[in-house]
C-alpha positions as CSV (number, residue, x, y, z in Angstrom):
1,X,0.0,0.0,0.0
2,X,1.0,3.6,-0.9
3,X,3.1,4.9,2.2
4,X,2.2,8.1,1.5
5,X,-2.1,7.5,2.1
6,X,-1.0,6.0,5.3
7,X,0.8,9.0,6.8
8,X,-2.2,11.3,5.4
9,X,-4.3,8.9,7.0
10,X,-2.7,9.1,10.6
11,X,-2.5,13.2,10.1
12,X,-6.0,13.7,9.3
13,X,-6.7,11.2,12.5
14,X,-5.4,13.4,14.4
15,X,-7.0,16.5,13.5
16,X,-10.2,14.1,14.1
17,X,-9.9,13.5,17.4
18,X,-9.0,16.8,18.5
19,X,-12.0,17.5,16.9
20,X,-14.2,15.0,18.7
21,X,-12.4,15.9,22.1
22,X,-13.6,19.5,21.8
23,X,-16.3,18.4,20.8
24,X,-17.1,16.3,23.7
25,X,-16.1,19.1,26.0
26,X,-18.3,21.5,24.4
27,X,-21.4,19.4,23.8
28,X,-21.6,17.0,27.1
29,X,-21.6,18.7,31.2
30,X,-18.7,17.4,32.8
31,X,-18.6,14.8,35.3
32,X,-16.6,12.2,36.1
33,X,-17.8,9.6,33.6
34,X,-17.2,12.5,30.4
35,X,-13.6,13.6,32.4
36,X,-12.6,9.9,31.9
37,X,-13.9,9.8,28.4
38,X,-12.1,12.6,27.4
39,X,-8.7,10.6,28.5
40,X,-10.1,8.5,26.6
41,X,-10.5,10.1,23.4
42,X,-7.4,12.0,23.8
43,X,-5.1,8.6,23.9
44,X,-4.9,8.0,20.2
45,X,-3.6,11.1,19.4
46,X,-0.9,10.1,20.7
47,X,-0.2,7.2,18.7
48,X,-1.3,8.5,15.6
49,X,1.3,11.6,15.9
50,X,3.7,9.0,16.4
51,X,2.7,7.2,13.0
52,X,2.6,10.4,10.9
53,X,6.0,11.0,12.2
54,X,7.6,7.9,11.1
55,X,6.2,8.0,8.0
56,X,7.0,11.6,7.2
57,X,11.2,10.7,8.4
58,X,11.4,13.0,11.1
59,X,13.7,10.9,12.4
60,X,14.6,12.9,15.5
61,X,11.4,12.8,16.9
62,X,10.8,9.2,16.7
63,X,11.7,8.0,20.3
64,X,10.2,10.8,22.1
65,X,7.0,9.9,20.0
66,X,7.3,6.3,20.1
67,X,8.2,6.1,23.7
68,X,4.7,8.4,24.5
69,X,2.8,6.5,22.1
70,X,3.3,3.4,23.5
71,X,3.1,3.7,27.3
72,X,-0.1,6.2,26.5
73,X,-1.7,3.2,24.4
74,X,-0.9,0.6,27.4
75,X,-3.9,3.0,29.3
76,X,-6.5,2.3,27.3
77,X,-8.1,-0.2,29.0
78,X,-7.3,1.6,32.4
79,X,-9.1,4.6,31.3
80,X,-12.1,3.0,29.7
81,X,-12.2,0.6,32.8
82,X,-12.4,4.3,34.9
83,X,-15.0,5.4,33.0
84,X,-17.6,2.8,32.5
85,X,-16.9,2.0,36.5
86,X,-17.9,5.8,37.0
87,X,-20.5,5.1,34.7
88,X,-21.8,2.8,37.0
89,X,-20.8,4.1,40.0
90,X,-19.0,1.6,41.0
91,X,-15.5,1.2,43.0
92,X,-12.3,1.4,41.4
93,X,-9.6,-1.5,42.3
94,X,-6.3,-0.1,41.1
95,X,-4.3,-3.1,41.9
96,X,-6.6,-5.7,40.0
97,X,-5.0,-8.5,37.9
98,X,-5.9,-6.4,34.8
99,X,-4.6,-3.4,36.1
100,X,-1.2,-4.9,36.9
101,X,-0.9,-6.6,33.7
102,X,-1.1,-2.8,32.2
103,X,1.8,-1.5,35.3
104,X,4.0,-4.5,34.1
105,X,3.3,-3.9,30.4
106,X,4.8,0.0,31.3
107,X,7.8,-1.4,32.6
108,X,8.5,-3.8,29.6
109,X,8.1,-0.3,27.3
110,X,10.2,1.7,29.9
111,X,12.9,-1.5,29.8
112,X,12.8,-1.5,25.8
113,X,13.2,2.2,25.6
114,X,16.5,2.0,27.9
115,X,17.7,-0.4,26.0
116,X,17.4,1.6,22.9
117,X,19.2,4.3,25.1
118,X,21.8,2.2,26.0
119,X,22.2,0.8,22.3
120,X,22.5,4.5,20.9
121,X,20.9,6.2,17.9
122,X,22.2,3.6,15.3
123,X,20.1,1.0,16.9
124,X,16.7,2.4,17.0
125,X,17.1,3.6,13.7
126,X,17.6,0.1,12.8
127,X,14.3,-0.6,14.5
128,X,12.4,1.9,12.8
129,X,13.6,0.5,9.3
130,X,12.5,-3.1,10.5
131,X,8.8,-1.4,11.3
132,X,8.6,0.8,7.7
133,X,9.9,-2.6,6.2
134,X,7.2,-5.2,7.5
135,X,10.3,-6.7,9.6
136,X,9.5,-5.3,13.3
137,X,11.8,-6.2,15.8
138,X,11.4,-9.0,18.4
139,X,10.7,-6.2,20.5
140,X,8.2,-4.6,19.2
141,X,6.4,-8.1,18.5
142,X,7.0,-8.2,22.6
143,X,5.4,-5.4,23.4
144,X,2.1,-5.9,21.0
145,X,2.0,-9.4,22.6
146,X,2.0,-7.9,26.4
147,X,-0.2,-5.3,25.4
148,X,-3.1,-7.4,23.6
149,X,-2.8,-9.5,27.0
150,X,-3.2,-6.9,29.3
151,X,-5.6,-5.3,27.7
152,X,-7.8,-8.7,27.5
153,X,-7.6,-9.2,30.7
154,X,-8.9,-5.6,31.7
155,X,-12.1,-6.2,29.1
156,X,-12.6,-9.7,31.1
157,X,-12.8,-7.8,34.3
158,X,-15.0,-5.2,32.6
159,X,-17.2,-7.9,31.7
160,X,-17.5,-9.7,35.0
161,X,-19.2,-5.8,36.0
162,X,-21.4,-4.9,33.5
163,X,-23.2,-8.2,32.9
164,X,-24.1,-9.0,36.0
165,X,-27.9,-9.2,37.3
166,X,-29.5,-6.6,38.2
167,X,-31.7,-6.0,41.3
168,X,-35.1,-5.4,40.4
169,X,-36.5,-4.9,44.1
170,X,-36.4,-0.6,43.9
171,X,-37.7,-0.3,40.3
172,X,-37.1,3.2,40.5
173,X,-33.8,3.1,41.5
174,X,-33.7,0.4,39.1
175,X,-34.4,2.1,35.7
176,X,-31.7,4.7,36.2
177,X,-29.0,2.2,36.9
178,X,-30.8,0.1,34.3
179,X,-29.6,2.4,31.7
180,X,-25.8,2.9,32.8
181,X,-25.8,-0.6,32.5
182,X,-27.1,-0.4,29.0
183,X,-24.7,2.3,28.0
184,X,-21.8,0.3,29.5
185,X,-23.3,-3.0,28.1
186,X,-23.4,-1.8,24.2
187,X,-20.1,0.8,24.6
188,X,-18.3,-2.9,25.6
189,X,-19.7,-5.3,22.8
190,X,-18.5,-2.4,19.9
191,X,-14.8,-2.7,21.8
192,X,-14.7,-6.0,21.7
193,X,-15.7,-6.0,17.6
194,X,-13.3,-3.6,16.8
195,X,-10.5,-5.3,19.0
196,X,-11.9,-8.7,17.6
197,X,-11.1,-7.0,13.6
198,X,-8.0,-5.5,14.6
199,X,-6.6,-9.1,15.9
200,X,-8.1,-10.3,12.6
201,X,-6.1,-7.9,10.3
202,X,-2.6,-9.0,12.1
203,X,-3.4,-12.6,11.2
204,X,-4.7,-11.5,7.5
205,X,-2.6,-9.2,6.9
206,X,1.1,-7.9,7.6
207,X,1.8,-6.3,11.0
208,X,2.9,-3.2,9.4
209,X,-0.9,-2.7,7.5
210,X,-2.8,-4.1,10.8
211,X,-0.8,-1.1,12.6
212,X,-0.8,1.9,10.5
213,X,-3.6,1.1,8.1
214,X,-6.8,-1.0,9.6
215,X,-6.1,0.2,13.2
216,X,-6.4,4.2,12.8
217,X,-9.8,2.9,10.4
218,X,-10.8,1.1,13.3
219,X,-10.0,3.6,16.1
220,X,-12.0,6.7,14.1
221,X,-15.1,4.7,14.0
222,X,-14.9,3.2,17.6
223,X,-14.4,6.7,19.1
224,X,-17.1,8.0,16.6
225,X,-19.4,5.9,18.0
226,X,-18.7,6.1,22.0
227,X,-18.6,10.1,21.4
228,X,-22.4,9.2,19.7
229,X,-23.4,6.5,22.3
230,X,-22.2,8.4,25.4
231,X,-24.0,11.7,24.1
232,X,-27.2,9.3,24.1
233,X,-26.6,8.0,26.9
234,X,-26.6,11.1,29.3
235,X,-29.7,12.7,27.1
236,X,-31.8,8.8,28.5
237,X,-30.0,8.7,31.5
238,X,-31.6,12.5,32.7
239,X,-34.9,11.7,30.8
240,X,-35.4,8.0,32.9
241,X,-34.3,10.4,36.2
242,X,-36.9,13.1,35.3
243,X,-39.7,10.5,34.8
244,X,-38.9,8.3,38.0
245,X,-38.8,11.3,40.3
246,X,-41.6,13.1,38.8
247,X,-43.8,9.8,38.6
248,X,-42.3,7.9,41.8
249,X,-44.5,7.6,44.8
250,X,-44.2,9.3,48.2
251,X,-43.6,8.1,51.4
252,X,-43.5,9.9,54.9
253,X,-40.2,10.0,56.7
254,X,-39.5,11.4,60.3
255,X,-42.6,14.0,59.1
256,X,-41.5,14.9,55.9
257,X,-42.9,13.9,53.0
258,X,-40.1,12.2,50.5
259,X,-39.9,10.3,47.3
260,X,-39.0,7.0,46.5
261,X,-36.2,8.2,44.3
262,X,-34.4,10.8,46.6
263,X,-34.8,8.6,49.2
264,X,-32.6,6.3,47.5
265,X,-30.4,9.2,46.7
266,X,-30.4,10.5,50.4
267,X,-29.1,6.6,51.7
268,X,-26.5,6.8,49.3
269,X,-25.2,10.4,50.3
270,X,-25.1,9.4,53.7
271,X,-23.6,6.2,52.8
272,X,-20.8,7.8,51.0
273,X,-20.2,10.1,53.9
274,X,-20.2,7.4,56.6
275,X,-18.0,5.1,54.7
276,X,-15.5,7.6,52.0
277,X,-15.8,10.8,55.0
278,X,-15.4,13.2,52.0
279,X,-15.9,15.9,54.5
280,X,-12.2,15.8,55.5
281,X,-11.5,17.4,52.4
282,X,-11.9,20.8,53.0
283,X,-12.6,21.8,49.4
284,X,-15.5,19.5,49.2
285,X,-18.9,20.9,47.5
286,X,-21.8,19.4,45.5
287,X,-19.7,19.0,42.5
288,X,-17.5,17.0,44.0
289,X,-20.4,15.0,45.3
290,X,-21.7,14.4,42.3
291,X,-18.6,13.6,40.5
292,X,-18.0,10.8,43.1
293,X,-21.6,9.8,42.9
294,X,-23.3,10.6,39.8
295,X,-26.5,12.5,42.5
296,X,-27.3,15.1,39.9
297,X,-26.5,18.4,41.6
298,X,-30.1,19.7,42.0
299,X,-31.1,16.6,44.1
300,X,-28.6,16.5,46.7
301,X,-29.6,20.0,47.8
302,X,-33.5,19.4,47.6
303,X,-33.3,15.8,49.3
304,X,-30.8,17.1,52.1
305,X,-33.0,20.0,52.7
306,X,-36.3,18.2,52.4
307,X,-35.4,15.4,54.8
308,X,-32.6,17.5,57.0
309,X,-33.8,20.8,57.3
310,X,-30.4,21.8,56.3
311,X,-28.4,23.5,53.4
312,X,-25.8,21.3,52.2
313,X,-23.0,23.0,53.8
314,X,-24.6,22.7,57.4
315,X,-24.6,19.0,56.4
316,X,-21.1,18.6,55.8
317,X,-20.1,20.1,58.6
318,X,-22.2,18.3,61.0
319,X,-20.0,15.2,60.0
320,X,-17.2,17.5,60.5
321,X,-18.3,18.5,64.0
322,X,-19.0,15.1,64.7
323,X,-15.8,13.5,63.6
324,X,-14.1,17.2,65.8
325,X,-16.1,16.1,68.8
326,X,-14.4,12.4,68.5
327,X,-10.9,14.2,68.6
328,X,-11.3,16.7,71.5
329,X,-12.6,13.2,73.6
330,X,-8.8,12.9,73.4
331,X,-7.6,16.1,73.3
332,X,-4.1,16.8,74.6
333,X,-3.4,20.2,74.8
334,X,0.2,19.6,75.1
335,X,0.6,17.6,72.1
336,X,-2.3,19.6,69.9
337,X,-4.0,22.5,69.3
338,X,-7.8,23.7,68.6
339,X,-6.8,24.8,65.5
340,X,-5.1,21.5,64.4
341,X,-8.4,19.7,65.0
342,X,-10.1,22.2,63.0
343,X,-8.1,21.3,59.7
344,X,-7.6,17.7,60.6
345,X,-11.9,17.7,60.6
346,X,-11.7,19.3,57.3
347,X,-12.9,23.0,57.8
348,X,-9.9,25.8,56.7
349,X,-9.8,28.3,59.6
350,X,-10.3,28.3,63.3
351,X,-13.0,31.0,63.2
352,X,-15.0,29.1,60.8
353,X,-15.0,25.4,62.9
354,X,-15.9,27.6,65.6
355,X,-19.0,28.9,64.7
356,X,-20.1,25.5,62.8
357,X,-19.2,23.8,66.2
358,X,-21.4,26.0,68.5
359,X,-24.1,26.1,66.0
360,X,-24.3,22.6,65.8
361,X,-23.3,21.7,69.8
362,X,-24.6,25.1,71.2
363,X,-21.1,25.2,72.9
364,X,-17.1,26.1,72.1
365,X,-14.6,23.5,71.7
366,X,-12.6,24.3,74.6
367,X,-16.0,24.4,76.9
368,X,-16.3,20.9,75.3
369,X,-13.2,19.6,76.4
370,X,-13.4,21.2,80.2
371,X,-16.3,18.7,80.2
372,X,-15.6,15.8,78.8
């Protein structure tokens, strides 16, 4: 194949996924899940510069290029692991077997490229001839190897998530998630297509078309697609929200009447704080919130105030006062300071823990300790 459609094929990928990465950040509200998808997007650029590169002979370039294009590659699967667990609002293990398999992948790339150092200039320009030439080094054959295992084994732990059974016991609850599971569900099967072709094309075909030919083909329509699905996604995802809240029935807590869905959504916030004590952070507001949670922003005020009586900010920092009140029960005054509990409960002055604490206790900190 003409060497000279692949490079204008790798340059105009990369002006296409700039263009769907600003497009994404223009187009969709940021949260978590679109933060990771953005990584996600952006990842390929960095290969694809690479191929132009060797293509075009800027042959000083090439193992700056090729040394960011392939450890950037190797956190694919990390990233799209992130995103469909944020998706789903699920926990992130960063030491799973499939996460590992990516760490010691890194190395193997960070090994190669010392060698390369070590060898001198000569010696990865003989590597890049053996690439151009449909003769890639051992090494390279290595590293595809590692990488194709790696990122199998993150897609089999992505699977074990997303097709799971659902619990159909809180049907409202149960159509929103019902949807993030959808999303995740389809997102997943078009992967495992395209990675299923591009596997294909390096047993049809030479390495060197499968890499700088059918891969880029494959990559623009994959990300074309997730840009499309995950743009879908969020318009269902607010609709199914809308309908269950609107349509959900009520039910009386502690005097206060409360829906079926922001009851769910007021368990998990105080879940999350009981168990991931976000409050520490003193930075923490609803965006954070609902980046950690997916809660859209307008519910955690209304559910907190509904049920609470309380703004949000009075409802972080009762936790705060709370988790104060367990540190001035041992309070040493010759070892700490008021002050020092203040930051270590996650508020970022002295005055302000003060007046949260005797709004919430009706009584200083230092009358606190007197009589504990």
């Amino acid at each position: 194949m003409d060497k000279q459609m692949i490079l204008y094929l790798n340059l105009f990928s990369v002006f296409y996924f700039l263009g769907l990465f600003f497009a994404m950040r223009v187009t969709i509200a940021p949260s978590k899940p679109s933060k990771y998808l953005s990584y996600l997007i952006f990842i390929p650029i960095f290969n694809l510069l690479h191929n132009y590169v060797l293509f075009a002979d800027y042959r000083w370039l090439l193992p700056y290029t090729f040394s960011i294009s392939s450890i950037s590659s190797i956190f694919f699967g990390l990233v799209l692991r992130l995103h469909l667990l944020a998706v789903l609002n699920k926990k992130v293990n960063h030491f799973s077997v499939g996460a590992v398999s990516a760490y010691l992948n890194i190395i193997a790339v960070i090994v190669m490229i010392i060698q390369f150092i070590i060898k001198g200039q000569s010696a990865f320009d003989r590597f890049v001839d053996q690439m151009i030439n449909n003769f890639p080094a051992p090494e390279f054959e290595l590293h595809n190897t590692l990488f194709y295992i790696s990122q199998l084994i993150i897609f089999i732990e992505i699977a074990s998530v997303i097709f799971r059974k659902l619990d159909t016991k809180d049907n409202t609850k149960f159509n929103i998630v019902k949807e993030a599971y959808l999303y995740s569900k389809k997102l997943f099967l078009f992967i495992i297509m395209v990675y299923l072709f591009t596997v294909a094309m390096y047993f049809l075909t030479s390495q060197f078309l499968a890499e700088f030919f059918f891969l880029p083909i494959a990559m623009n329509l994959f990300y074309l697609f997730v840009l499309f699905t995950f743009t879908k996604f969020n318009k269902n995802f607010w609709s199914v929200l809308e309908t269950n809240v609107s349509n959900s029935g009520k039910t009386e807590q502690g005097g206060t009447t409360i829906s079926n869905a922001e009851r769910a959504y007021l368990d998990e916030i105080d879940l999350f704080f009981r168990e991931e004590k976000p409050y520490l952070d003193s930075g923490f507001n609803q965006r954070k919130l609902f980046d950690q949670t997916g809660i859209p922003i307008h519910q955690i005020s209304s559910v907190i105030n509904t049920e609470y009586k309380m703004n949000f900010s009075d409802y972080v920092n009762s936790y705060r006062i709370d988790f104060a009140k367990e540190l001035l029960s041992n309070f040493d005054d010759k070892k700490e300071t008021i002050e020092n509990v203040a930051f270590d409960a996650g508020f970022n002055s002295k005055a302000s823990f003060y007046r949260a604490f005797k709004r919430h206790t009706s009584t200083t900190p230092k009358d606190f300790i007197s009589n504990k």
